[in-house]
C-alpha positions as CSV (number, residue, x, y, z in Angstrom):
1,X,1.5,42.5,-45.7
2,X,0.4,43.0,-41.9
3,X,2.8,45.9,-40.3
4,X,2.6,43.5,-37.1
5,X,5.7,41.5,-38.0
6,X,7.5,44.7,-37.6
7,X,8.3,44.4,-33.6
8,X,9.0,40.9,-33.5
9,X,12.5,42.1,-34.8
10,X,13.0,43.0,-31.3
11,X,10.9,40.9,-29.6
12,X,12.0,37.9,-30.1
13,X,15.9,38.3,-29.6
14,X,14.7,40.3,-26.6
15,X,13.1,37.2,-25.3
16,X,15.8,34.8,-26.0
17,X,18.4,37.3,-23.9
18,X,16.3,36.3,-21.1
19,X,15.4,32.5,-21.4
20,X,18.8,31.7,-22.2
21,X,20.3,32.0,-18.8
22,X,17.4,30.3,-17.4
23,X,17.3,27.1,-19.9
24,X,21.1,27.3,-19.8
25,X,20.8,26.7,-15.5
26,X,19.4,23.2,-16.6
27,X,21.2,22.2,-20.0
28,X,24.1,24.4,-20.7
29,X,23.9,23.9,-24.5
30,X,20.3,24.9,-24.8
31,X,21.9,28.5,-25.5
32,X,23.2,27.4,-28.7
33,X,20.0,25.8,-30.1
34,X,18.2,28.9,-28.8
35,X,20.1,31.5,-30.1
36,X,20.6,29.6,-33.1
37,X,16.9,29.3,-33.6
38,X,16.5,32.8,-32.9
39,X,19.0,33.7,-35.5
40,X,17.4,31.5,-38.3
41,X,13.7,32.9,-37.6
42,X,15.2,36.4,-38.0
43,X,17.2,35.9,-41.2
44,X,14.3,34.2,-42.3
45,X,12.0,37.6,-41.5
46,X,14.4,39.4,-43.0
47,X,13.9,38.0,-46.0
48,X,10.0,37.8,-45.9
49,X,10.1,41.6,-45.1
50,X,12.4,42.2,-47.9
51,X,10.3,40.1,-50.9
52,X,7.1,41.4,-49.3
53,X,8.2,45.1,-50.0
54,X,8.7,44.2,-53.7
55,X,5.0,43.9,-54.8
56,X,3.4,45.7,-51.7
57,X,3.3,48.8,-50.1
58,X,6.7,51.4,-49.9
59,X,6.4,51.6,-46.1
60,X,5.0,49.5,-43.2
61,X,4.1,51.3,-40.3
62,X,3.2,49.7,-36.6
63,X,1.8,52.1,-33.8
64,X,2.0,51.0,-30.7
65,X,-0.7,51.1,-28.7
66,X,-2.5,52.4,-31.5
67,X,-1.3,55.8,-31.1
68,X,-1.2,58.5,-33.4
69,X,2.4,59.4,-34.5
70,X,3.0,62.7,-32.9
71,X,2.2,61.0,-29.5
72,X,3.1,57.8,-29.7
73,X,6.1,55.0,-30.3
74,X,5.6,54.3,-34.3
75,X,7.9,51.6,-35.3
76,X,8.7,51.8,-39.5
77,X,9.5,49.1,-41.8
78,X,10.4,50.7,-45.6
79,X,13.2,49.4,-48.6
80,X,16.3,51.3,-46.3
81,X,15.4,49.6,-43.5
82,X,14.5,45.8,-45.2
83,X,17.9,46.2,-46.7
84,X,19.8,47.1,-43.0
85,X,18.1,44.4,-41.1
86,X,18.4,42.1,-43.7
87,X,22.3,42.6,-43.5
88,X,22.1,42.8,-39.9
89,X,20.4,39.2,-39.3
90,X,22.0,37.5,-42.1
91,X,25.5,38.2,-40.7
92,X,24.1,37.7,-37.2
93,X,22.8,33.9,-38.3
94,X,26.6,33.0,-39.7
95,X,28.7,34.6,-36.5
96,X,25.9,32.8,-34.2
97,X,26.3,29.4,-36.2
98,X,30.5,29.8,-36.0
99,X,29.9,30.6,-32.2
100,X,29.0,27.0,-31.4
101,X,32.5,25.4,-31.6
102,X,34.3,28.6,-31.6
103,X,33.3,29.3,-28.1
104,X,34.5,25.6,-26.7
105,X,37.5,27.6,-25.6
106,X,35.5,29.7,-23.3
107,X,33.6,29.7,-20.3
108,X,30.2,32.0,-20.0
109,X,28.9,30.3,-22.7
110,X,25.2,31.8,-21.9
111,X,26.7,35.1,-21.1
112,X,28.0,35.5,-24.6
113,X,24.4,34.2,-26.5
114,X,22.4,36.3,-23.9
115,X,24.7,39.3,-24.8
116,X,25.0,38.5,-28.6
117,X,21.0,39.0,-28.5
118,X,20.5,42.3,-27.1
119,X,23.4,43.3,-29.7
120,X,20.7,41.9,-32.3
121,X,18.0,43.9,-30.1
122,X,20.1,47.0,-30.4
123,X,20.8,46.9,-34.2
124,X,17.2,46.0,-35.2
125,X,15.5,48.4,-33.4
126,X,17.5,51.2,-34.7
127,X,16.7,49.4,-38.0
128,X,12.9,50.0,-37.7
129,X,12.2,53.0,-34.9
130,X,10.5,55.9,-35.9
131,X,11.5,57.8,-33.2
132,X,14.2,60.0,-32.0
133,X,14.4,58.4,-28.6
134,X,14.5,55.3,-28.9
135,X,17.0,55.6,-31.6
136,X,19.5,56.4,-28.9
137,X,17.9,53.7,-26.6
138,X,18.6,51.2,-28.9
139,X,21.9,52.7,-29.7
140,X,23.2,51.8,-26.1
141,X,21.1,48.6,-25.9
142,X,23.7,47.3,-28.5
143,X,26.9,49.3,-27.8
144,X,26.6,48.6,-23.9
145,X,26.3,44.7,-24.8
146,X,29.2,44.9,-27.1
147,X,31.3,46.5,-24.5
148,X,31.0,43.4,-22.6
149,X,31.4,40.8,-25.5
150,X,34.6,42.9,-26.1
151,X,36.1,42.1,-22.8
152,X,34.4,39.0,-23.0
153,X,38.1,37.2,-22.8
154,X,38.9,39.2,-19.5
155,X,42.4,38.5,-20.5
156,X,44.1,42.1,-19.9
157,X,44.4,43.3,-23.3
158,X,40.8,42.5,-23.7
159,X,39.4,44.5,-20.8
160,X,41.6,47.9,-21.6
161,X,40.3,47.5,-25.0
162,X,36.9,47.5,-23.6
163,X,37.0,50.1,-20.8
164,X,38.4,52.3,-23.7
165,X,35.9,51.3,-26.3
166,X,33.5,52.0,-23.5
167,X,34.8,55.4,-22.8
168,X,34.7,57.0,-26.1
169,X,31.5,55.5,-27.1
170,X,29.8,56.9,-24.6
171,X,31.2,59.9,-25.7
172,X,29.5,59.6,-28.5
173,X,26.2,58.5,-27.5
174,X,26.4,61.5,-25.1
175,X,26.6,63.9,-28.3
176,X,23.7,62.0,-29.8
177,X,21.9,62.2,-26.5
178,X,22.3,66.1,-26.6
179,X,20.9,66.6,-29.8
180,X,18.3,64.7,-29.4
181,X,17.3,66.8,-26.7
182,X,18.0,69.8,-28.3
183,X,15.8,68.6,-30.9
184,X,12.9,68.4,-28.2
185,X,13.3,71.4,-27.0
186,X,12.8,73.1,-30.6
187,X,10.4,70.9,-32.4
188,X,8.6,69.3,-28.6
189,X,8.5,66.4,-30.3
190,X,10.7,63.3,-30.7
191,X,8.9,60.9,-33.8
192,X,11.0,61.6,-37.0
193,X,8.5,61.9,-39.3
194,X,7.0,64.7,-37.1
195,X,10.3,66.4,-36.5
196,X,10.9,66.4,-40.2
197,X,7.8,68.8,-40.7
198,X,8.4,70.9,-37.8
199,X,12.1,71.4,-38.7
200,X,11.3,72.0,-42.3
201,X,9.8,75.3,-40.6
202,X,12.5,76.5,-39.3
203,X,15.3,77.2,-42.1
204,X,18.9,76.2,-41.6
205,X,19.5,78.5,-38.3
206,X,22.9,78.0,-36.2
207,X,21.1,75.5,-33.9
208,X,20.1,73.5,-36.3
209,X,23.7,73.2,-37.9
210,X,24.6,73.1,-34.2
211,X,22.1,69.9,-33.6
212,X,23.3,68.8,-37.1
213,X,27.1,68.8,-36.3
214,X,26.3,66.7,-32.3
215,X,24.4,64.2,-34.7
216,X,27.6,64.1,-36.8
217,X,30.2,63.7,-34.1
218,X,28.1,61.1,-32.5
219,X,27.2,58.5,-35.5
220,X,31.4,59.5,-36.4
221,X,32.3,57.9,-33.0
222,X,30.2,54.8,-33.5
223,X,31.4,54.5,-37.2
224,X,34.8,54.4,-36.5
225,X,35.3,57.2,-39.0
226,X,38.7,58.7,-39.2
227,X,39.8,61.1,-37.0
228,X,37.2,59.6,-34.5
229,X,38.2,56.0,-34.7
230,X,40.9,55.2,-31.5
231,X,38.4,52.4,-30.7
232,X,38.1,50.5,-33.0
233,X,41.7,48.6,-33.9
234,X,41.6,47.7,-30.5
235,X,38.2,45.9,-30.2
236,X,38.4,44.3,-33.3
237,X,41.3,41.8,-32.2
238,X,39.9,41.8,-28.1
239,X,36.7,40.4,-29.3
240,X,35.8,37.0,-30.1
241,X,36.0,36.6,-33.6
242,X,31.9,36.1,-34.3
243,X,31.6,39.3,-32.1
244,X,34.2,40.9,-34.8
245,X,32.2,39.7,-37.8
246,X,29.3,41.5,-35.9
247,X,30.9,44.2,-35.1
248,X,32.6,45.5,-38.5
249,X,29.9,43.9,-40.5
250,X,27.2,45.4,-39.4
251,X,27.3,47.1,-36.1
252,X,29.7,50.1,-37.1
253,X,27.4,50.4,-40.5
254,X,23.9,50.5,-38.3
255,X,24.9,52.7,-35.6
256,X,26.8,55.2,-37.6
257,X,25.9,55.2,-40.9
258,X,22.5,54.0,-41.3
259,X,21.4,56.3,-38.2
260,X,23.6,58.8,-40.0
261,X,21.7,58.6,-42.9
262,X,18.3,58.1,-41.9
263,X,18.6,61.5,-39.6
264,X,20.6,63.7,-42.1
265,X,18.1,62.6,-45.2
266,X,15.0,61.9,-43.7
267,X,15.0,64.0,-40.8
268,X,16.7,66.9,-41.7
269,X,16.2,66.7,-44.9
270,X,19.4,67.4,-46.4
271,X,20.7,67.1,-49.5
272,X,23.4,68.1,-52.4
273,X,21.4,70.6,-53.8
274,X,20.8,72.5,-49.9
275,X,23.7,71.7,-48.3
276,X,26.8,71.1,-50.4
277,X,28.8,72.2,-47.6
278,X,28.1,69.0,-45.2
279,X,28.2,66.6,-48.1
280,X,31.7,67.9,-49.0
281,X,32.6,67.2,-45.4
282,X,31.4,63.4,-45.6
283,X,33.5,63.3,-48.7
284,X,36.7,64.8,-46.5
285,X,36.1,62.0,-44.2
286,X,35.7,59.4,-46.5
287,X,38.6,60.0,-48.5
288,X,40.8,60.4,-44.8
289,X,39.3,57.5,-43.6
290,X,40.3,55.9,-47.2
291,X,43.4,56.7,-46.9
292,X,44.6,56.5,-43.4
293,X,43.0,53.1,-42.9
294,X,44.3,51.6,-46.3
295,X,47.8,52.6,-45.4
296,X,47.8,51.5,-41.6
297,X,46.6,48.3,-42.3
298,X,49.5,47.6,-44.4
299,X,51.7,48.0,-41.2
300,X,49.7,45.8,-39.5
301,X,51.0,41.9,-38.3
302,X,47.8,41.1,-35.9
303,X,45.8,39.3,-38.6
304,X,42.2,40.8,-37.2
305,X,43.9,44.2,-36.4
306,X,44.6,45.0,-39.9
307,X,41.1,43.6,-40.8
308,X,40.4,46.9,-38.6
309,X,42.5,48.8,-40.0
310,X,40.7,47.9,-42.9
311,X,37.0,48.6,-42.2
312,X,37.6,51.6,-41.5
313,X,39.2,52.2,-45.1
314,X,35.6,50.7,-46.5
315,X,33.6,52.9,-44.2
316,X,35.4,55.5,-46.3
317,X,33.9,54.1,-49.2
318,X,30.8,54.3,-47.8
319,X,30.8,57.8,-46.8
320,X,32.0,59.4,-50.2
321,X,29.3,57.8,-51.8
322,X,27.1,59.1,-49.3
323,X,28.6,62.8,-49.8
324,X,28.3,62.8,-53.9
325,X,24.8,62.6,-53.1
326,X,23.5,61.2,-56.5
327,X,21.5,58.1,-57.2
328,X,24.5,55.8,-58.1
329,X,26.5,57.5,-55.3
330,X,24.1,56.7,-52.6
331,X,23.2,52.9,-54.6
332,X,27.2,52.4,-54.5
333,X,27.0,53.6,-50.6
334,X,23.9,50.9,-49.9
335,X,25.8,48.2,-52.1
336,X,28.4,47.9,-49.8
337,X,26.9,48.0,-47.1
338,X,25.7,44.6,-48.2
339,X,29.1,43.6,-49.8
340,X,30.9,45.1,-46.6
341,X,29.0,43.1,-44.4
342,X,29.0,39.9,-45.9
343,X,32.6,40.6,-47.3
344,X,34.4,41.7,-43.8
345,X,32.0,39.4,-41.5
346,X,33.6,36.1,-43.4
347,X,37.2,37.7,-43.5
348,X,36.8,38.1,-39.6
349,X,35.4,34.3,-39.3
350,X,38.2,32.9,-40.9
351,X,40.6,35.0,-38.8
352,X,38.6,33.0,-36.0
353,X,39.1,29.8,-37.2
354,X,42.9,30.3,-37.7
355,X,43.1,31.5,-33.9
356,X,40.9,28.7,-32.9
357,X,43.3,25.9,-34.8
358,X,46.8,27.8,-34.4
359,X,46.2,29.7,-31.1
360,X,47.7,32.9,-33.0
361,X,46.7,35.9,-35.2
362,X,51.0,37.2,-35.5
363,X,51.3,37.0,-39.3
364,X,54.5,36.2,-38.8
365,X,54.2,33.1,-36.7
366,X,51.9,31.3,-39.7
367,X,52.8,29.6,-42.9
368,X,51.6,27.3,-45.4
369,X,47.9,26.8,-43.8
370,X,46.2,26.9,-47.4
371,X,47.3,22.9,-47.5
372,X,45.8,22.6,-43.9
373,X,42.9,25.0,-43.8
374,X,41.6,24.6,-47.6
375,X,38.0,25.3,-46.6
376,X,39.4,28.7,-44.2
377,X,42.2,29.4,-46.9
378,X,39.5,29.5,-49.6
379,X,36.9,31.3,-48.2
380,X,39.6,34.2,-47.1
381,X,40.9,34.5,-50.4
382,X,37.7,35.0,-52.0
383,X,36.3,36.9,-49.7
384,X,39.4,39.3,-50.1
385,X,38.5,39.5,-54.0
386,X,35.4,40.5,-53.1
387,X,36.6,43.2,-50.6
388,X,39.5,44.5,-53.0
389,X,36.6,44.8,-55.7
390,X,37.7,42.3,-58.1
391,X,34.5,41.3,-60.3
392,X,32.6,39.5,-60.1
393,X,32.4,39.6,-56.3
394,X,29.9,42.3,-54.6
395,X,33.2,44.3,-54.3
396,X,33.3,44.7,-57.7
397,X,30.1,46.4,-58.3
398,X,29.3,48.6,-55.0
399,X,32.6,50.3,-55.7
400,X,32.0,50.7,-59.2
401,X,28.6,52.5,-58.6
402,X,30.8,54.7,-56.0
403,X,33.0,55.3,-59.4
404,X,30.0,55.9,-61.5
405,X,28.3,58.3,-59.3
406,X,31.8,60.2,-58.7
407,X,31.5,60.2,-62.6
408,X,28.2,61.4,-63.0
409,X,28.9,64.3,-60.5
410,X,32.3,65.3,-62.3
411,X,34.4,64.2,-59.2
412,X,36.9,62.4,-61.5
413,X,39.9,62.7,-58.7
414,X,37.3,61.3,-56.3
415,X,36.8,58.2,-58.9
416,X,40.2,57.7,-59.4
417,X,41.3,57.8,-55.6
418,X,38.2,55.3,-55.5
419,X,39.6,53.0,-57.6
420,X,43.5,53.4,-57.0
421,X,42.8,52.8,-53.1
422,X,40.9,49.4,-54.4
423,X,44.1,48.4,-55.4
424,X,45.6,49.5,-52.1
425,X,43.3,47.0,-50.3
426,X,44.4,43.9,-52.6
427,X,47.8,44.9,-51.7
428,X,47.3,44.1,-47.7
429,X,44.7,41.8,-48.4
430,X,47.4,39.6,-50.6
431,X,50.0,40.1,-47.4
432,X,47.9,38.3,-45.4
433,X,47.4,35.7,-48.1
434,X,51.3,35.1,-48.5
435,X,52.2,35.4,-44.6
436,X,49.6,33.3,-43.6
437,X,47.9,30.6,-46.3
438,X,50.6,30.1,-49.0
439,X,53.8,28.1,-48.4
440,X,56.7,30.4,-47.2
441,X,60.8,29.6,-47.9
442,X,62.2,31.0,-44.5
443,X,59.5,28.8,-42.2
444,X,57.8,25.6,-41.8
445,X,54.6,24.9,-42.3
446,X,52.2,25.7,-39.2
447,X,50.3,23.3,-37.5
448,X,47.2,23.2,-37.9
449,X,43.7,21.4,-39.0
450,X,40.9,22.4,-40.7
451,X,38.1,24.2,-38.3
452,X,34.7,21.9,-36.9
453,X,32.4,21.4,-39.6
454,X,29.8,24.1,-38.4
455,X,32.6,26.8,-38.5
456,X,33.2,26.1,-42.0
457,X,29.6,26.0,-43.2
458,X,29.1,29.7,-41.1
459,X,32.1,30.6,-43.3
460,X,30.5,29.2,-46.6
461,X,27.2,30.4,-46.1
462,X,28.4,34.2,-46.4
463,X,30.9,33.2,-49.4
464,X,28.2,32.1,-51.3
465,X,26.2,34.9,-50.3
466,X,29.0,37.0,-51.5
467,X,29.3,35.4,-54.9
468,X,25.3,35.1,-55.5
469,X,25.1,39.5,-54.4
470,X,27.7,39.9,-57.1
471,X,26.5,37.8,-60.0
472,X,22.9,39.1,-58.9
473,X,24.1,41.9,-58.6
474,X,21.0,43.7,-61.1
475,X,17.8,42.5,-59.6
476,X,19.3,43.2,-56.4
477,X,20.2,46.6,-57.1
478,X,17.0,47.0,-59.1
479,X,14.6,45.2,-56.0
480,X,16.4,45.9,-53.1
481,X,18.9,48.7,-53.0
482,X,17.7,51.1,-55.3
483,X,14.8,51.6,-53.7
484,X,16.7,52.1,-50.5
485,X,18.5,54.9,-51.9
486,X,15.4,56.3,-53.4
487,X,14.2,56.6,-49.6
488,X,17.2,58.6,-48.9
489,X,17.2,61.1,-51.8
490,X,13.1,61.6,-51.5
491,X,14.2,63.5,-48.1
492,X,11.6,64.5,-46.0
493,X,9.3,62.4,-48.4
494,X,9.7,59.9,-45.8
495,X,6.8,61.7,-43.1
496,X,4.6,61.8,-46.0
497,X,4.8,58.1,-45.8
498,X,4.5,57.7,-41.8
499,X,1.5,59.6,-41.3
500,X,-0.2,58.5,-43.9
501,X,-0.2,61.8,-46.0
């Protein structure tokens, strides 16, 4: 497989950000069949990059300008990165498709597609860069347009929520931007495969637990990870709801915890066995993002602000399967990444399409819509099975793999807070179920029909995506997300396969 495909991951939504606005100037609705199109030819690389890695080589690497890695831009396409920007454009795809109608109650219609693309442009290029630098350029390439998309409403609520999601992200990206250059100034050098080799060098001296602990407190910030997630219950609800799909099903995941990864494992190299002490710490977090987001979302009556509420309690998940550190752990981690994304993006498009029919999200102003809404109704309440980890949804099996590798590492109260807390997100997942879709005694049905046809199928699409990742659950795992987490535990393994060792 040619490496050359590798940049069009950028290229191409950074080319539609700027010919929307000019084909919008003489057809307004050209920005939906453009971004749409976009959308669809990047899902559809995503899968081509994914099945070509199956029979072909481990890692694709593009050079630009034909430079040699240690002086130029090297762009790297391996089984970690196939499985992020395959999430990434998938999701993209179904919020893009639901945008079409969704946004008939907005002006700025280019704005938002020309916006939504650099997000894209952001999120892939982290996905594939092979350098330091650009990691944090395309770090603020997305969180910069999602800022605006935030606000995109302008209605008060919505621009506080963005000038403070603004403010403490570019906190974060300011830690990241500091390490990074601390980085420089030890290793003069800013590829990561490079970087790797020269850190290896150097043992585990206070500045690099220093640079180590910036990196931390910068991906935390963009994860939303408890204690450093203010932002995020506010822009969730602000945004429109295909930016919120976007946004907790992928965005938060890419820009924190894939970039998390990628620099702790491949970078620096870490691991269980040589630093037990920061994989502890991601378990800490994990289990206090766990907990603190499970329980707040249960006090929650904004429908998409105890969705929220509820990411964050999955990005928990995710991070103590990260900080076992074992095969399963990190293969649970990966898993729901996938399930998470598909799982969350489709709860957050049908919290759109009730908004868009019932001009609410107050829990307590909504009754009886499963009669109304079927296709909405259905594809919430499975989509919550999935998220709760109820088999045989993608649920099910990421966060048993999370169980299994707690298991295998003899964490058995770390398994069974896994699984009790499961139970914990049925719990507000089912409130929203009864307050909003079933019939309720003390109030009349709410008014209400079913969303346009191409919100539904945006909604379906990721349903049955979430339904086929849990019944295929093996040759995925086998294919696709195993060998991701094989990227992560062969550690600095990963140069060897830049330059070409």
């Amino acid at each position: 497989m040619d490496a050359r495909f590798v940049p069009l991951f950028v290229i191409i939504p950074l080319a539609s950000a700027f010919l929307i606005p000019l084909f919008a100037k003489l057809w307004q609705r050209s920005a939906d069949l453009i971004a749409n199109a976009v959308g669809a030819v990047l899902a559809g690389l995503s899968v081509y990059g994914a099945l070509s890695l199956f029979t072909g080589s481990q890692v694709l690497v593009y050079r630009l300008g034909g430079w040699h890695p240690s002086l130029g831009i090297t762009l790297a396409y391996d089984h970690l990165t196939a499985l992020v920007v395959l999430a990434v454009n998938i999701v993209g795809l179904c919020a893009l498709l639901f945008a079409v109608r969704y946004l008939d109650h907005y002006t700025g219609r280019w704005k938002f597609y020309a916006l939504f693309m650099l997000i894209l442009v952001g999120l892939n290029g982290v996905s594939v860069t092979g350098d330091m630098f650009n990691l944090f350029v395309f770090t603020e390439i997305a969180a910069v347009s999602s800022y605006a998309l935030v606000a995109f409403g302008t209605d008060f609520d919505e621009l506080e929520a963005g000038f403070k999601y603004m403010v403490i992200g570019e906190i974060g990206g300011a830690a990241i931007l500091l390490a990074i250059a601390l980085l420089y100034a030890k290793a003069s050098t800013l590829n990561m495969a490079v970087v790797s080799q020269v850190m290896a060098g150097f043992g585990r001296t206070p500045l690099f637990w220093l640079i180590v602990a910036m990196f931390l407190v910068g991906f935390a910030i963009k994860m939303a990870m408890v204690p450093f997630h203010a932002w995020l219950p506010d822009a969730h609800p602000s945004a429109p709801a295909p930016v919120s799909a976007l946004l907790s099903g992928v965005f938060i995941k890419v820009l924190g915890v894939y970039a998390m990864s990628r620099v702790m494992f491949n970078v620096f190299g870490l691991s269980r066995a040589n630093a037990a002490g920061f994989f502890n710490l991601l378990i800490g977090f994990g289990v206090l993002s766990i907990v603190a987001g499970g329980l707040l979302a249960y006090a929650q009556k904004d429908y998409k602000r105890l969705l929220a509420y509820s990411s964050i309690s999955q990005i928990g998940y995710i991070l103590i399967g990260l900080g076992i550190g074992n095969y399963w752990g990190i293969v649970g981690a990966l898993f729901h990444i996938l399930a998470h994304a598909l799982g969350k993006g489709l709860l957050f498009l049908t919290a759109g399409s009730v908004e868009h029919a019932t001009g609410t999200r107050d829990l307590d102003r909504l009754s009886g819509l499963e009669k109304r809404m079927p296709a909405t109704a259905w594809s919430y309440l499975l989509g919550s099975l999935s998220l709760a980890g109820v088999p045989p949804f993608a649920g099910f099996f990421s966060k048993f793999f999370i169980i299994v590798g707690a298991l295998s590492a003899d964490m058995y109260w770390l398994a069974i807070l896994a699984a009790l807390f499961s139970t914990v997100t049925l719990g507000y997942l089912v409130k929203v179920a009864n307050r909003a879709f079933f019939a309720r005694r003390d109030r009349e049905p709410t008014a209400a029909r079913e969303a346009p046809a191409v919100m539904v199928v945006a909604m379906l699409g990721l349903l049955v995506l979430t339904i086929v990742l849990g019944v295929g659950f093996k040759p995925v795992v086998d294919r696709l997300v195993g060998p991701a987490a094989n990227v992560l535990l062969q550690g600095l393994g990963y140069a060897q396969g830049i330059l070409g060792m």
